[in-house]
C-alpha positions in Angstrom: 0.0 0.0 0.0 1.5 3.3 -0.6 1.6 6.0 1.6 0.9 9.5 0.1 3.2 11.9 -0.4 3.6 14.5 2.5 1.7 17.3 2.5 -0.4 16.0 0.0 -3.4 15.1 3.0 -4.1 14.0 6.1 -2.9 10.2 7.2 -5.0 8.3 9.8 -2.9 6.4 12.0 -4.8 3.7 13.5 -3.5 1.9 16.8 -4.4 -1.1 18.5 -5.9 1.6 21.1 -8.5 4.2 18.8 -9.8 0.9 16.6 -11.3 -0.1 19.5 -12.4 2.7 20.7 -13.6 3.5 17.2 -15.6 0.4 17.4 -16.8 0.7 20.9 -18.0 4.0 20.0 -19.9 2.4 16.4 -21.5 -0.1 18.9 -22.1 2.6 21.3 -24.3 5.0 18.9 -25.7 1.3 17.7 -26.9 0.3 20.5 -28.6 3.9 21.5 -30.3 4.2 17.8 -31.4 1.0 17.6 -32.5 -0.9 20.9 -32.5 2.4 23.9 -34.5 4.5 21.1 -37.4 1.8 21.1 -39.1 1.0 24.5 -40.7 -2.4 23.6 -37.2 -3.3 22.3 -35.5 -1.8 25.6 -37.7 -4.1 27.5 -36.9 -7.2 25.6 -33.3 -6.5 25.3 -33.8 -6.2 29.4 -35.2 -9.3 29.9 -33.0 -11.7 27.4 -30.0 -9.8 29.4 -31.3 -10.7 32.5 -31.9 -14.8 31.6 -28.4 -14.5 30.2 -27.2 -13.4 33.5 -29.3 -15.5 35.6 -28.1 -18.1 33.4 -24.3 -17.6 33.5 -23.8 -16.9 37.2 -26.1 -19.7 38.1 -24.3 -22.1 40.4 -20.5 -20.9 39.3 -18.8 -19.8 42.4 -19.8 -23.4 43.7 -18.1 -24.1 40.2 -14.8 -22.1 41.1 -14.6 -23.7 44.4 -14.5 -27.1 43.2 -12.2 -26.5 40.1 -10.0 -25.0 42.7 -10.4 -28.2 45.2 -9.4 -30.2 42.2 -6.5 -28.1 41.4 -5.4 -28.2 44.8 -5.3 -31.9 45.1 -4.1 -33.1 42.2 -2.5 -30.3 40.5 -0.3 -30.7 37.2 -2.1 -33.6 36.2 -5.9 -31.8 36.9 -4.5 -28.9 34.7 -3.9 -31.3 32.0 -7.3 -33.4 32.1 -8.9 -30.3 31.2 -9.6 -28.2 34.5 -7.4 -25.3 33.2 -9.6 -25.4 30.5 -12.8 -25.4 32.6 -11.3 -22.6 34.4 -11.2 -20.2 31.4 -14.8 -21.5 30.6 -15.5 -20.3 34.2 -13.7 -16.6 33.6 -15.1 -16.1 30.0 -19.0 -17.0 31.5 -18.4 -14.8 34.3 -17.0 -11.8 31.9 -20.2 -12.4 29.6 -22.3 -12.8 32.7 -21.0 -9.6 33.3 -21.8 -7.5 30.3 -24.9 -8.9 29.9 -25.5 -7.3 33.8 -24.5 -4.3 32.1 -26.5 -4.5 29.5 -29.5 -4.9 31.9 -28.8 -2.2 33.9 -28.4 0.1 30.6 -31.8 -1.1 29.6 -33.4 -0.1 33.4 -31.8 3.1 33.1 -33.6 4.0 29.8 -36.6 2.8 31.1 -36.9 4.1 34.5 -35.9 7.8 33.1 -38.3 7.6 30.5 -41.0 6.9 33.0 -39.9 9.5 35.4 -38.9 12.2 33.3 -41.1 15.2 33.5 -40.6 16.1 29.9 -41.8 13.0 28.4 -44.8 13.3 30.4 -45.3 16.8 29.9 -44.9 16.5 25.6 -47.4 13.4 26.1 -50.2 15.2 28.0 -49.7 17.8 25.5 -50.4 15.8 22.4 -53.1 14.3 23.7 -54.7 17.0 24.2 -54.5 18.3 20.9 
């Protein structure tokens, strides 16, 4: 690819560090415009989010303790009949236990301030009456 000559326009230099941030801001403004901007979708989004939670932290400290009992006793040989792997399965259903917590919360926000927000009552009484 070749660069072009200096002076000749502006060069974006993307790092590790602004793509992501570039994309967490593109999910960002999807997430508002398509899901937070529709109550009936907010409320659905709410609810799968909080099965998905439900469903990840079910039971998995009780699940940590015993993959940690197991690693305890028999060590090496534990790590190699797969309880290092069960361990990351723990950490990655925890961290997308996690955001989908987040995401509940982001949903309850929206919803609760639209229902308590004076303005959106105010514009509704308003066009009713009209």
């Amino acid at each position: 690819m070749a660069l072009p000559a200096a002076g000749s326009g502006r060069i974006a230099i993307l790092t590790a560090g602004t793509r992501g941030r570039t994309l967490q801001s593109m999910f960002k403004r999807w997430f508002q415009r398509t899901v937070l901007s529709r109550r009936w979708l907010t409320f659905l989004v709410m609810g799968f989010a909080f099965f998905v939670f439900g469903a990840g932290t079910y039971n998995i400290f009780m699940l940590f303790k015993a993959n940690a009992e197991l690693i305890a006793t028999y060590g090496w040989q534990a790590l190699m009949d797969g309880a290092a792997r069960q361990l990351i399965e723990l950490v990655v259903t925890g961290y997308l236990s996690m955001a989908a917590y987040i995401v509940f919360k982001a949903c309850e926000y929206r919803l609760t301030h639209a229902l308590a927000d004076p303005a959106d009552a105010g514009s509704a009484n308003k066009s009713s009456n009209a």
